[in-house]
C-alpha positions as CSV (number, residue, x, y, z in Angstrom):
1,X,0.0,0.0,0.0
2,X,2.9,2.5,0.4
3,X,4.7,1.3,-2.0
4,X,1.5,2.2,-4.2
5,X,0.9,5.8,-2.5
6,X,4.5,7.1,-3.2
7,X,4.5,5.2,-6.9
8,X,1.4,7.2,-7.6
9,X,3.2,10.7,-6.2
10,X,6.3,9.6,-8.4
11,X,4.1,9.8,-11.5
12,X,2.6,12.3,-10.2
13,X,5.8,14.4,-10.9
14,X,5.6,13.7,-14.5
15,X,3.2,16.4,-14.9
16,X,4.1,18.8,-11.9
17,X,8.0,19.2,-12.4
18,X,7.6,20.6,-15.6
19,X,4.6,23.2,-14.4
20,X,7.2,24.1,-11.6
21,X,10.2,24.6,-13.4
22,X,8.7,26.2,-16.7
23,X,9.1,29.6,-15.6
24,X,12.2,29.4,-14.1
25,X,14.8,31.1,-16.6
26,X,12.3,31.1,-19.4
27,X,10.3,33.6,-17.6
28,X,13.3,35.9,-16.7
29,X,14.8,36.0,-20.4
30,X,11.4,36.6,-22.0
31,X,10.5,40.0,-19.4
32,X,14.4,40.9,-19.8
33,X,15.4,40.8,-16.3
34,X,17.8,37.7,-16.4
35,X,20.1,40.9,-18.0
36,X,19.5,42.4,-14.0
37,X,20.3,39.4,-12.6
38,X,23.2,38.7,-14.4
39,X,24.6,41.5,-13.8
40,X,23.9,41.7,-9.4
41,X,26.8,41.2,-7.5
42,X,25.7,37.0,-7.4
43,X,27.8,34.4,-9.4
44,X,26.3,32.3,-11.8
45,X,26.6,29.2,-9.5
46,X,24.6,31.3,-6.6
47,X,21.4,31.8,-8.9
48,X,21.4,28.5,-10.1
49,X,21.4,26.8,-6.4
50,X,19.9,29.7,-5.1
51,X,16.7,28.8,-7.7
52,X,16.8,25.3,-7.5
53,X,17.0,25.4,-3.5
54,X,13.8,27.6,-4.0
55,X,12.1,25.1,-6.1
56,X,13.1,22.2,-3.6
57,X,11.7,23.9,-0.9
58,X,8.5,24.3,-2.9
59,X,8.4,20.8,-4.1
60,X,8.9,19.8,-0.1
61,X,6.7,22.0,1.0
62,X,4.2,20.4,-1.6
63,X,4.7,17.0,-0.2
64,X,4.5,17.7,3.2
65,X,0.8,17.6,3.1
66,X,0.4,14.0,1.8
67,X,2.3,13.1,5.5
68,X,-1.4,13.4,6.7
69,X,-2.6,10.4,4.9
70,X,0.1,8.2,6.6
71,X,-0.7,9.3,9.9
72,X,-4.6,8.7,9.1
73,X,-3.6,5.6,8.1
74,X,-0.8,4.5,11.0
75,X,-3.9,5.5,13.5
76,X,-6.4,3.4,12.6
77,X,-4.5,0.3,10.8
78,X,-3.5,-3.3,11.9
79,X,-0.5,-3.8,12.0
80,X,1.4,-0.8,13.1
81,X,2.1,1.1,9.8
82,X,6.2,0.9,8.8
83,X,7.1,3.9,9.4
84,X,10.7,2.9,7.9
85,X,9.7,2.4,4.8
86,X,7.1,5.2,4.8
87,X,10.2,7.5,5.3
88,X,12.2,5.8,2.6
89,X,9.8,6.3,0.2
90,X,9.5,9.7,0.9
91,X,13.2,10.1,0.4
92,X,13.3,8.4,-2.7
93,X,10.4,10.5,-4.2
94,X,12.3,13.8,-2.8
95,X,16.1,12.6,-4.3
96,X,13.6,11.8,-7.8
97,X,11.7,15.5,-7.4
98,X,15.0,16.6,-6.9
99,X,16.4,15.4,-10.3
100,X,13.4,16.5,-12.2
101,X,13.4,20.1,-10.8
102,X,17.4,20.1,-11.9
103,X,16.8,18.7,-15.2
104,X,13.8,20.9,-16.0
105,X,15.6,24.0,-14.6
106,X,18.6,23.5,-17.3
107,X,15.5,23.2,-20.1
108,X,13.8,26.3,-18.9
109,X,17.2,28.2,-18.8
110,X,17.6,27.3,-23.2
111,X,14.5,29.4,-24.1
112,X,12.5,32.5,-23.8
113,X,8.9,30.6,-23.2
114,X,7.4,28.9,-20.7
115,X,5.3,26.9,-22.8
116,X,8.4,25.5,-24.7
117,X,9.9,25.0,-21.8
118,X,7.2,23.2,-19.8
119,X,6.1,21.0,-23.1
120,X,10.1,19.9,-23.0
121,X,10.4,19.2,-19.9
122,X,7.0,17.2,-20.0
123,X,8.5,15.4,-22.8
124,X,11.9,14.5,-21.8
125,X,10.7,13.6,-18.8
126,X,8.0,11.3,-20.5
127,X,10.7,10.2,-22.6
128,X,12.6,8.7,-19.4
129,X,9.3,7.1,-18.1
130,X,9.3,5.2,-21.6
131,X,13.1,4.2,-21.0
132,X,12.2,2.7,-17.9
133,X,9.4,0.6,-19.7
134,X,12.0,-0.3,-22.1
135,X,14.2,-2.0,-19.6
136,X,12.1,-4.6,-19.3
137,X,11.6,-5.5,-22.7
138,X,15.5,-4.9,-23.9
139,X,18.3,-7.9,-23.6
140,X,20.8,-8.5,-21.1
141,X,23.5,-6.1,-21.8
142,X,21.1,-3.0,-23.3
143,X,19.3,-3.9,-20.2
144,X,21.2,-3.5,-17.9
145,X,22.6,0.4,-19.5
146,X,18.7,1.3,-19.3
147,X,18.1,-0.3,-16.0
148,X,20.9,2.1,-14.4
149,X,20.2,4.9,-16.8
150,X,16.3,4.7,-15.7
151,X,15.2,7.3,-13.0
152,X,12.3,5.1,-11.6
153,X,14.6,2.0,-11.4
154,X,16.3,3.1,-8.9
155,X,13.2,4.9,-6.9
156,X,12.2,1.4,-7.1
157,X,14.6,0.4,-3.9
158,X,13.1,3.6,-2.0
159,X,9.8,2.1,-2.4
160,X,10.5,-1.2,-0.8
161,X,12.2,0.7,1.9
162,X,15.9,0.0,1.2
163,X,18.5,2.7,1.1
164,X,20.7,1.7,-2.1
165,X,23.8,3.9,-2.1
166,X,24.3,3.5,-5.9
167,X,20.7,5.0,-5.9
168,X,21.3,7.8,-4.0
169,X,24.8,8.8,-6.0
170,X,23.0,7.9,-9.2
171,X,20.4,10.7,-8.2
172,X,22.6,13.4,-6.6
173,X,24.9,12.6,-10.1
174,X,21.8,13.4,-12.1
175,X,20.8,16.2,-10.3
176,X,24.6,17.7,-9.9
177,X,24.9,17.6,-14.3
178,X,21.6,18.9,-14.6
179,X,22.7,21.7,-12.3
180,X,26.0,22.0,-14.0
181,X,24.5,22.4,-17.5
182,X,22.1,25.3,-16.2
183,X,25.9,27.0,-14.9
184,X,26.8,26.6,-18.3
185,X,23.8,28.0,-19.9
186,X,23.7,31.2,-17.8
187,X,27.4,31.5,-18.1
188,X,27.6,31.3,-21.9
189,X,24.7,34.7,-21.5
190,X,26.9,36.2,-19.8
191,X,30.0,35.8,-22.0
192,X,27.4,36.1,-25.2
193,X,26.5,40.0,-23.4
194,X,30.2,40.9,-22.7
Protein backbone atom coordinates (compact mmCIF):
# COMPACT_ATOMS: atom_id res chain seq x y z
CA UNK A 1 0.00 0.00 0.00
CA UNK A 2 2.88 2.53 0.44
CA UNK A 3 4.68 1.30 -1.97
CA UNK A 4 1.53 2.16 -4.18
CA UNK A 5 0.94 5.76 -2.52
CA UNK A 6 4.51 7.07 -3.19
CA UNK A 7 4.54 5.22 -6.87
CA UNK A 8 1.44 7.20 -7.57
CA UNK A 9 3.23 10.74 -6.20
CA UNK A 10 6.28 9.56 -8.39
CA UNK A 11 4.14 9.82 -11.46
CA UNK A 12 2.58 12.32 -10.21
CA UNK A 13 5.77 14.37 -10.89
CA UNK A 14 5.58 13.70 -14.48
CA UNK A 15 3.20 16.42 -14.91
CA UNK A 16 4.14 18.79 -11.95
CA UNK A 17 7.98 19.21 -12.38
CA UNK A 18 7.63 20.61 -15.59
CA UNK A 19 4.64 23.17 -14.35
CA UNK A 20 7.23 24.13 -11.59
CA UNK A 21 10.19 24.56 -13.40
CA UNK A 22 8.70 26.25 -16.72
CA UNK A 23 9.15 29.62 -15.65
CA UNK A 24 12.18 29.39 -14.10
CA UNK A 25 14.76 31.13 -16.63
CA UNK A 26 12.31 31.13 -19.37
CA UNK A 27 10.35 33.55 -17.63
CA UNK A 28 13.35 35.89 -16.74
CA UNK A 29 14.79 35.98 -20.42
CA UNK A 30 11.44 36.62 -22.04
CA UNK A 31 10.51 39.97 -19.40
CA UNK A 32 14.40 40.94 -19.82
CA UNK A 33 15.42 40.77 -16.26
CA UNK A 34 17.82 37.72 -16.44
CA UNK A 35 20.14 40.85 -18.04
CA UNK A 36 19.45 42.36 -13.96
CA UNK A 37 20.27 39.40 -12.62
CA UNK A 38 23.18 38.72 -14.43
CA UNK A 39 24.56 41.50 -13.76
CA UNK A 40 23.94 41.68 -9.40
CA UNK A 41 26.83 41.19 -7.54
CA UNK A 42 25.71 37.01 -7.41
CA UNK A 43 27.76 34.37 -9.43
CA UNK A 44 26.28 32.26 -11.84
CA UNK A 45 26.56 29.17 -9.54
CA UNK A 46 24.62 31.31 -6.61
CA UNK A 47 21.37 31.80 -8.87
CA UNK A 48 21.42 28.49 -10.14
CA UNK A 49 21.44 26.83 -6.41
CA UNK A 50 19.87 29.75 -5.12
CA UNK A 51 16.68 28.84 -7.65
CA UNK A 52 16.81 25.33 -7.49
CA UNK A 53 16.97 25.41 -3.49
CA UNK A 54 13.81 27.58 -4.03
CA UNK A 55 12.09 25.12 -6.06
CA UNK A 56 13.09 22.18 -3.61
CA UNK A 57 11.69 23.93 -0.90
CA UNK A 58 8.51 24.34 -2.88
CA UNK A 59 8.42 20.80 -4.09
CA UNK A 60 8.95 19.76 -0.11
CA UNK A 61 6.66 22.04 1.02
CA UNK A 62 4.18 20.40 -1.58
CA UNK A 63 4.65 17.03 -0.16
CA UNK A 64 4.47 17.72 3.21
CA UNK A 65 0.85 17.56 3.13
CA UNK A 66 0.39 14.01 1.80
CA UNK A 67 2.35 13.10 5.46
CA UNK A 68 -1.38 13.40 6.67
CA UNK A 69 -2.57 10.44 4.88
CA UNK A 70 0.11 8.16 6.64
CA UNK A 71 -0.72 9.30 9.85
CA UNK A 72 -4.58 8.72 9.14
CA UNK A 73 -3.60 5.61 8.12
CA UNK A 74 -0.80 4.46 11.01
CA UNK A 75 -3.86 5.51 13.52
CA UNK A 76 -6.36 3.37 12.63
CA UNK A 77 -4.54 0.34 10.84
CA UNK A 78 -3.54 -3.34 11.95
CA UNK A 79 -0.51 -3.78 11.95
CA UNK A 80 1.38 -0.78 13.10
CA UNK A 81 2.14 1.06 9.84
CA UNK A 82 6.24 0.89 8.82
CA UNK A 83 7.08 3.93 9.40
CA UNK A 84 10.74 2.89 7.89
CA UNK A 85 9.72 2.43 4.84
CA UNK A 86 7.08 5.15 4.85
CA UNK A 87 10.18 7.52 5.26
CA UNK A 88 12.24 5.85 2.57
CA UNK A 89 9.84 6.26 0.17
CA UNK A 90 9.49 9.66 0.86
CA UNK A 91 13.20 10.12 0.36
CA UNK A 92 13.35 8.39 -2.70
CA UNK A 93 10.42 10.54 -4.16
CA UNK A 94 12.33 13.81 -2.77
CA UNK A 95 16.13 12.57 -4.30
CA UNK A 96 13.64 11.80 -7.84
CA UNK A 97 11.69 15.50 -7.38
CA UNK A 98 15.04 16.64 -6.92
CA UNK A 99 16.43 15.45 -10.25
CA UNK A 100 13.37 16.51 -12.24
CA UNK A 101 13.35 20.09 -10.83
CA UNK A 102 17.42 20.15 -11.93
CA UNK A 103 16.78 18.71 -15.24
CA UNK A 104 13.82 20.89 -15.99
CA UNK A 105 15.57 23.98 -14.56
CA UNK A 106 18.62 23.51 -17.26
CA UNK A 107 15.53 23.17 -20.13
CA UNK A 108 13.76 26.31 -18.92
CA UNK A 109 17.18 28.23 -18.85
CA UNK A 110 17.59 27.26 -23.20
CA UNK A 111 14.53 29.35 -24.14
CA UNK A 112 12.54 32.49 -23.84
CA UNK A 113 8.94 30.59 -23.20
CA UNK A 114 7.41 28.88 -20.72
CA UNK A 115 5.31 26.91 -22.83
CA UNK A 116 8.37 25.53 -24.74
CA UNK A 117 9.92 25.01 -21.77
CA UNK A 118 7.24 23.24 -19.83
CA UNK A 119 6.08 21.01 -23.13
CA UNK A 120 10.13 19.95 -22.96
CA UNK A 121 10.40 19.18 -19.86
CA UNK A 122 7.01 17.25 -20.03
CA UNK A 123 8.51 15.35 -22.84
CA UNK A 124 11.87 14.54 -21.78
CA UNK A 125 10.70 13.62 -18.76
CA UNK A 126 7.98 11.34 -20.53
CA UNK A 127 10.73 10.18 -22.61
CA UNK A 128 12.63 8.72 -19.40
CA UNK A 129 9.32 7.09 -18.12
CA UNK A 130 9.32 5.17 -21.58
CA UNK A 131 13.06 4.22 -20.97
CA UNK A 132 12.25 2.74 -17.91
CA UNK A 133 9.43 0.58 -19.71
CA UNK A 134 12.01 -0.30 -22.09
CA UNK A 135 14.24 -2.02 -19.61
CA UNK A 136 12.06 -4.64 -19.32
CA UNK A 137 11.55 -5.51 -22.73
CA UNK A 138 15.53 -4.87 -23.95
CA UNK A 139 18.29 -7.87 -23.56
CA UNK A 140 20.80 -8.46 -21.07
CA UNK A 141 23.53 -6.11 -21.77
CA UNK A 142 21.07 -2.97 -23.25
CA UNK A 143 19.30 -3.86 -20.24
CA UNK A 144 21.21 -3.47 -17.91
CA UNK A 145 22.63 0.39 -19.55
CA UNK A 146 18.74 1.29 -19.34
CA UNK A 147 18.15 -0.32 -15.97
CA UNK A 148 20.92 2.11 -14.42
CA UNK A 149 20.22 4.94 -16.82
CA UNK A 150 16.26 4.68 -15.74
CA UNK A 151 15.19 7.33 -12.97
CA UNK A 152 12.28 5.14 -11.64
CA UNK A 153 14.64 1.95 -11.43
CA UNK A 154 16.31 3.05 -8.88
CA UNK A 155 13.19 4.86 -6.86
CA UNK A 156 12.17 1.36 -7.13
CA UNK A 157 14.63 0.39 -3.88
CA UNK A 158 13.14 3.60 -2.05
CA UNK A 159 9.82 2.11 -2.39
CA UNK A 160 10.54 -1.18 -0.78
CA UNK A 161 12.18 0.73 1.90
CA UNK A 162 15.87 -0.02 1.18
CA UNK A 163 18.55 2.71 1.06
CA UNK A 164 20.69 1.66 -2.09
CA UNK A 165 23.76 3.85 -2.11
CA UNK A 166 24.33 3.51 -5.91
CA UNK A 167 20.72 5.03 -5.94
CA UNK A 168 21.31 7.83 -3.98
CA UNK A 169 24.79 8.80 -5.96
CA UNK A 170 22.97 7.89 -9.22
CA UNK A 171 20.43 10.73 -8.22
CA UNK A 172 22.64 13.36 -6.64
CA UNK A 173 24.90 12.65 -10.11
CA UNK A 174 21.76 13.40 -12.12
CA UNK A 175 20.78 16.24 -10.34
CA UNK A 176 24.60 17.71 -9.92
CA UNK A 177 24.89 17.59 -14.30
CA UNK A 178 21.56 18.94 -14.60
CA UNK A 179 22.66 21.72 -12.29
CA UNK A 180 26.02 22.04 -13.99
CA UNK A 181 24.47 22.39 -17.48
CA UNK A 182 22.12 25.26 -16.18
CA UNK A 183 25.92 27.01 -14.95
CA UNK A 184 26.79 26.56 -18.26
CA UNK A 185 23.76 28.02 -19.92
CA UNK A 186 23.72 31.19 -17.79
CA UNK A 187 27.43 31.51 -18.10
CA UNK A 188 27.56 31.35 -21.86
CA UNK A 189 24.66 34.67 -21.51
CA UNK A 190 26.94 36.24 -19.85
CA UNK A 191 29.96 35.78 -21.97
CA UNK A 192 27.37 36.11 -25.18
CA UNK A 193 26.54 39.99 -23.44
CA UNK A 194 30.18 40.85 -22.72
Amino acid sequence: MIRNFTGVIATLLLFLMPMLTMGTYAEERKRGTMEMLMTSPLTELQIVLGKFLALLTLFAMMLAPTLIYHLVMSRYSEPAMPWRIVWTGYLGVFLLGGVLLALGSFISSLTESQIVAGVVTFVVFLLLWVLDMSVRSAGSTTGEIFKYLSILQHYDTFAQGVIDTSSVVFYLSAAALGLFLTHRTLESMRWRRA
